[in-house]
C-alpha positions, -999 to 999 in steps of 0.1 A, spaced: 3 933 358 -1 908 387 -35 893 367 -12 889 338 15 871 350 -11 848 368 -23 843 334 9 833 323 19 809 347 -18 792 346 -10 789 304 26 778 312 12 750 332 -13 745 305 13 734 283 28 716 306 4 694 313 -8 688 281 23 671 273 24 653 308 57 674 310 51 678 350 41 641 354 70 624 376 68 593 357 77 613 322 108 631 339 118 602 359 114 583 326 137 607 310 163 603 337 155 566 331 159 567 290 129 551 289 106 584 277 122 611 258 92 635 263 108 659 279 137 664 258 119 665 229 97 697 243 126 712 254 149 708 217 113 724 203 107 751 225 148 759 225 145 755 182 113 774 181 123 799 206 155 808 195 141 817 157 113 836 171 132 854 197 163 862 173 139 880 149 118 894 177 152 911 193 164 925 158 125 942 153 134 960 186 103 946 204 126 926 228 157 928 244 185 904 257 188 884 294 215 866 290 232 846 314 269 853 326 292 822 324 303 811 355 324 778 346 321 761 377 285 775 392 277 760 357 286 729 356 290 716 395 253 730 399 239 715 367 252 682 377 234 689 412 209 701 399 203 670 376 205 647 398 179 662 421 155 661 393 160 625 383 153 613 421 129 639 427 107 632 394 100 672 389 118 705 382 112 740 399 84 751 372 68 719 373 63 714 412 34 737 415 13 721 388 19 687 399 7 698 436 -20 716 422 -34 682 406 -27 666 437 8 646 438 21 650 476 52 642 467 55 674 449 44 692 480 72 673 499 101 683 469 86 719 476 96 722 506 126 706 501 135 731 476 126 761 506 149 744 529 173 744 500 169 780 494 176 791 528 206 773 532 219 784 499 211 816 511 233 811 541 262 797 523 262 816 493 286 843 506 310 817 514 311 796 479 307 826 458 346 830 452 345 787 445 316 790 417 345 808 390 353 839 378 323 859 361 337 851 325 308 880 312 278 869 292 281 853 259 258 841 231 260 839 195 244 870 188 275 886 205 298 864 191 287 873 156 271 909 162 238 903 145 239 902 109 225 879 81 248 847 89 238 850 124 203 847 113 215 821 92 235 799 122 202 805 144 175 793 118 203 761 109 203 755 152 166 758 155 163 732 125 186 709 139 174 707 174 135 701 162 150 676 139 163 660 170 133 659 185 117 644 158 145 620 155 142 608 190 97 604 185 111 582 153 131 561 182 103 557 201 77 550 180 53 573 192 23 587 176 13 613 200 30 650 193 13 665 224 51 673 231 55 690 195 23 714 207 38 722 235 71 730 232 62 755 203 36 766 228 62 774 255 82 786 230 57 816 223 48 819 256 85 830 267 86 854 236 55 871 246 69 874 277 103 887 264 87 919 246 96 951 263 62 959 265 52 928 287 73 917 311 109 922 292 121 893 311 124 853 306 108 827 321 116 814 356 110 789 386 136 786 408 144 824 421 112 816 441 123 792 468 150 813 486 127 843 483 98 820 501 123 808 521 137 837 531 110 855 535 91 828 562 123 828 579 130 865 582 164 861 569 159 892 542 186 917 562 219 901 530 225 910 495 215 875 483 180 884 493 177 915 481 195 900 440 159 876 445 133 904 453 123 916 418 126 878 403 112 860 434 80 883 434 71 875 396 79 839 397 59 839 429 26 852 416 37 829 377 40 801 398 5 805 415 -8 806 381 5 772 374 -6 756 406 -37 767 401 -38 753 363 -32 720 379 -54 720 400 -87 737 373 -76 715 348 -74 684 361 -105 687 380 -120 698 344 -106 664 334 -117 643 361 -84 629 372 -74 652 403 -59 626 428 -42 629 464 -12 605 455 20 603 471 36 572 452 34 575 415 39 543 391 74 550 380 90 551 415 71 521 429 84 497 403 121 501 413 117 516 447 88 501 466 58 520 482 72 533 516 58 564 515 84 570 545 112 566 519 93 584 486 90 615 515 127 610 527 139 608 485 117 637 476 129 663 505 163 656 497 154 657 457 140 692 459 168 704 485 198 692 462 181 705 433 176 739 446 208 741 458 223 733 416 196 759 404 213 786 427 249 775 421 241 779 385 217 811 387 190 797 368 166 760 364 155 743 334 128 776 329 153 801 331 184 785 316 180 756 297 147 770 278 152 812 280 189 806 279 188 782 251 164 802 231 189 828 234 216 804 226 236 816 252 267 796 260 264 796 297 231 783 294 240 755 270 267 747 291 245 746 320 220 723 301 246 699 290 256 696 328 220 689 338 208 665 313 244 646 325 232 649 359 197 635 351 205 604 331 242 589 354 216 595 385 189 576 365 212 548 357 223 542 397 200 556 418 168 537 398 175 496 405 151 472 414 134 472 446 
């Protein structure tokens, strides 16, 4: 099982990269409005996804992992979470691949992230009862029980959202659908990876860094800990995979480079690489903190979730995609 989930994480970071989905410049671009890539993967592999999965599910080859609704974990640590990833330039899942093809910075937002981990781990007890009620888990399968019209409302949500994509390449004027590739590409991925006889679980990134963290620290003796064992130890050995897909492929391609300061930050912010290190700790610390708040990243809840079309998780995205473009719009000025 261990070989396979290496497997998994080294295609997952295939994708990724053949989309430029990891870059920093196309998810600070995002957070900029001046590259839609990354939301158009992600409407695709959500659209995709949730078809294949519904159908998947109803065969009885799959099963379920909803998210529980927690209004404020939700929404507070999508917002966080957000706005770590517009000033950081990455998400969990894509750190690893950008370090393996040799962007420092993404080391730096890594260890940020640990950092982050711990202390959520240290303060989680406290802010538990602050996060909301546990409202249950909701999606529109349970909302309408299955059923031909809720094959109906999933095919017409699926439509829509790869319309949207589409709609926003239009805006752009692009010609390249490396994005189209591989969002249907992660879409498959998580479904294989759904099936009861695989891994009967979703994609994930960010249950990782308190585990690490944890783990390096010695601080394993609490009940948060224990929640991230089973999830920390998969996404541990799936996020290998993809740090090491960053680092085969782009030596395959001839563009592996030790960088620290990346295009898109250098325009607006300068080329201290005191202040890119400074900007990327405290990127991948706030955005690790958000992920825990919420229980879940852009892997695990605004792709799995969405793909399940689970309300906490489309909550969750909503919040992060705010997050992303209001940091964008003030943190991003001329340097």
């Amino acid at each position: 099982m261990t070989i396979l989930i290496l497997v998994f994480g080294f295609i997952f970071g295939i994708l990724l990269q053949s989309a430029k989905l990891n870059k920093y410049n196309t998810i600070s671009g995002m957070a900029r409005l001046e590259d839609f890539t990354v939301a158009k993967a992600i409407a695709v592999a959500v659209g995709v996804g949730a078809i294949l999965l519904s159908f998947e599910v109803g065969l009885g080859y799959a099963s379920w992992h909803v998210k529980p609704v927690i209004l404020i974990g939700l929404s507070v640590g999508g917002l966080i979470l957000g706005s770590g990833m517009a000033i950081l330039g990455y998400c969990p899942g894509t750190l690893p691949i950008s370090l393996g093809e040799g962007s420092m910075d993404a080391l730096v937002g890594i260890i940020g992230g640990v950092f982050g981990g711990i202390v959520y781990t240290l303060i989680q007890p406290s802010i538990q009862g602050m996060l909301g009620p546990d409202l249950g888990k909701h999606s529109l399968q349970s909302a309408m029980g299955g059923g031909s019209i809720y094959y109906i409302l999933t095919i017409v949500f699926g439509l829509v959202l790869v319309g949207t994509a589409f709609w926003l390449n239009m805006l752009e004027n692009k010609k390249n659908y490396n994005w189209l590739y591989a969002g249907i590409g992660l879409a498959i991925l998580n479904c294989i990876i759904f099936l009861t006889a695989v891994s009967d679980r979703q994609i994930g990134a960010s249950t990782v860094y308190p585990y690490v963290g944890d783990l390096l620290t010695g601080f394993t003796q609490n009940d948060y800990f224990a929640s991230t064992v089973k999830s920390g130890q998969w996404e541990l050995i799936f996020m290998a995979g993809a740090m090491l897909s960053g680092l085969v492929i782009s030596l395959i391609r001839k563009d592996f480079k030790i960088q620290l300061i990346h295009t898109g930050w250098s325009k607006t912010e300068g080329n201290s690489k005191f202040k890119r290190i400074i900007w990327a700790f405290a990127g991948g610390f706030i955005m690790l903190i958000g992920a825990r708040m919420a229980g879940g990243c852009t892997s695990g809840h605004v792709i799995s979730g969405g793909m399940q079309i689970a309300a906490g998780s489309l909550l969750f995205g909503a919040f992060v995609f705010a997050g992303l473009l209001l940091t964008g719009k003030f943190f991003y000025c001329k340097a």
